[in-house]
N, C-alpha and C positions, 0 to 999 in steps of 0.2 A: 330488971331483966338483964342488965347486962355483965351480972357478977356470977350470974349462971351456964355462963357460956364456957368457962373451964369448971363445970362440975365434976363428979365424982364419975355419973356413967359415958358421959365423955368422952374424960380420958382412957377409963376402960374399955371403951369402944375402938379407941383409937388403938391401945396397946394390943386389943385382937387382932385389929386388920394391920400391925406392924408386925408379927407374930406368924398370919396366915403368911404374908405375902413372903418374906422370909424364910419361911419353911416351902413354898411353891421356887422360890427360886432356888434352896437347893436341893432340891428334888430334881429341878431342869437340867443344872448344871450335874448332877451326879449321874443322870443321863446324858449328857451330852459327852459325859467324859467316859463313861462306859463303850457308847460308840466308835470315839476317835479310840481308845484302845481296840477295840474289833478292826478297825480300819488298821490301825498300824501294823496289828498283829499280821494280820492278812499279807500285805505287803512283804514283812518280814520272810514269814513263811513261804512265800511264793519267788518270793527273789533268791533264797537261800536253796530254796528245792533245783530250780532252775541253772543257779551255779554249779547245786554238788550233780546235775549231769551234763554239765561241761566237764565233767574231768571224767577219767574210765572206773572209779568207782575202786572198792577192796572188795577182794582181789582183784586184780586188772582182770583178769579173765572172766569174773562170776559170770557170764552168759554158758560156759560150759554146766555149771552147776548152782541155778538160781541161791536155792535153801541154802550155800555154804558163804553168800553175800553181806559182807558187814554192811557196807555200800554201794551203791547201785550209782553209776553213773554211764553215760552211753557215748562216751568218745573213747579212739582207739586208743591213745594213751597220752602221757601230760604234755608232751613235746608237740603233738597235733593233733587238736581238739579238734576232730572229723566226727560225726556222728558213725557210729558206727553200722552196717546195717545186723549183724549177727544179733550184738547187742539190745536193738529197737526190737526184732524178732521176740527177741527171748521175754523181752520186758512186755509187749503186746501181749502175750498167751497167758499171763498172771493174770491173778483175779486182784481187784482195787482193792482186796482187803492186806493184801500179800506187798502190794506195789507201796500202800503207804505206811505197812510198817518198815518197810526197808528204807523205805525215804523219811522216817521220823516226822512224819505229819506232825504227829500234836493233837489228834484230834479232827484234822483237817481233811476234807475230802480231796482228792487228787484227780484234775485228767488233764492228760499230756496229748499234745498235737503238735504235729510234725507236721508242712509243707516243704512240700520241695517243688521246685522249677527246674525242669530236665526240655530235651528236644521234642517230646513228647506233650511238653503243656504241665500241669499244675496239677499235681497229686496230694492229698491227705492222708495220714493217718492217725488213728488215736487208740490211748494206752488206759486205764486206767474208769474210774468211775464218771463218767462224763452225762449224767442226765441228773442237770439242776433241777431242784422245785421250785416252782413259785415263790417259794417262800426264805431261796436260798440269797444269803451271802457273798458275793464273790470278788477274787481279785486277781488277775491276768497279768503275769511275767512274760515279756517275751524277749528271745535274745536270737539272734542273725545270725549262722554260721556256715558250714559246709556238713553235707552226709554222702558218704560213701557207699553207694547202693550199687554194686559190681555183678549181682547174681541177674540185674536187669539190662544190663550191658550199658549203664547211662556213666559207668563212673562216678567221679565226685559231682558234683552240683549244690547250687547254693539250697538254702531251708533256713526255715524259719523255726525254731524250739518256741514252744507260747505251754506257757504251765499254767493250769486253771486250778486256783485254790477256793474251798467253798464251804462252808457250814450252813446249815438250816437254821434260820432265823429263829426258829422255837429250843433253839440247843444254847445250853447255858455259855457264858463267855466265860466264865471263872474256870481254871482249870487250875 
């Protein structure tokens, strides 16, 4: 009995479940690393959106004439990154499709919000495709600065830029 215990089916028993297990782990790992690329990517693209509207965008002026916008950014210009509010206007009345090809999504869905804190208490507003599914993705940029909202007589005041980046989890990651 006991020269049978490294028999033939055995070891082939053994070589399947070294085989199976092997194959289940990278399978794990090529998912796990498929995620953390979704996740980084995410990041990427929301940090980067988020900076290119701190600056005023090409042309400085594009809120005059959306469609002739290489870049879209919403400060008044590079010397002082004020939110602009012409600019926020303009950008609000596009439709999400128009907003994130001008901001090179990628692919990526877009919505932008704006808080601000004036004498008046604590206002929102938002740009962009901003109703996740269930099923979404997502990863939140936010940056601290000032917006210049003059048509409401409040002046500058601080705000909050918060960029929502987001795919639906059933949309492929390979791009």
């Amino acid at each position: 009995m006991r020269g049978q215990y490294f028999s033939f089916d055995v070891i082939v028993a053994l070589a399947l479940f070294v085989l199976t297990f092997m194959f289940v782990l990278s399978y794990w790992f090529s998912i796990h690393s498929v995620m953390e690329t979704q996740y980084s990517s995410s990041q990427d693209v929301a940090q980067r959106i988020g900076n290119a509207l701190m600056t005023p965008g090409i042309p400085e002026n594009w809120e005059s004439d959306f469609s002739s916008a290489q870049s879209i950014g919403l400060a008044t210009n590079y010397t002082n990154p004020v939110i602009s509010e012409d600019k926020w206007t303009e950008l609000s009345g596009q439709t999400s499709d128009d907003i994130e090809e001008k901001l090179n999504s990628g692919g990526w869905h877009v919505c932008i919000n704006i808080t601000t804190v004036g004498n008046t208490g604590t206002s929102s507003d938002m740009a962009g495709n901003c109703t996740l599914p269930d099923s979404a993705y997502s990863t939140v940029y936010t940056r601290i600065g000032a917006a210049n909202f003059t048509s409401t007589g409040e002046g500058i005041k601080p705000a909050i830029l918060k960029v929502i980046v987001w795919r639906d989890a059933n949309t492929s990651l390979i791009r």
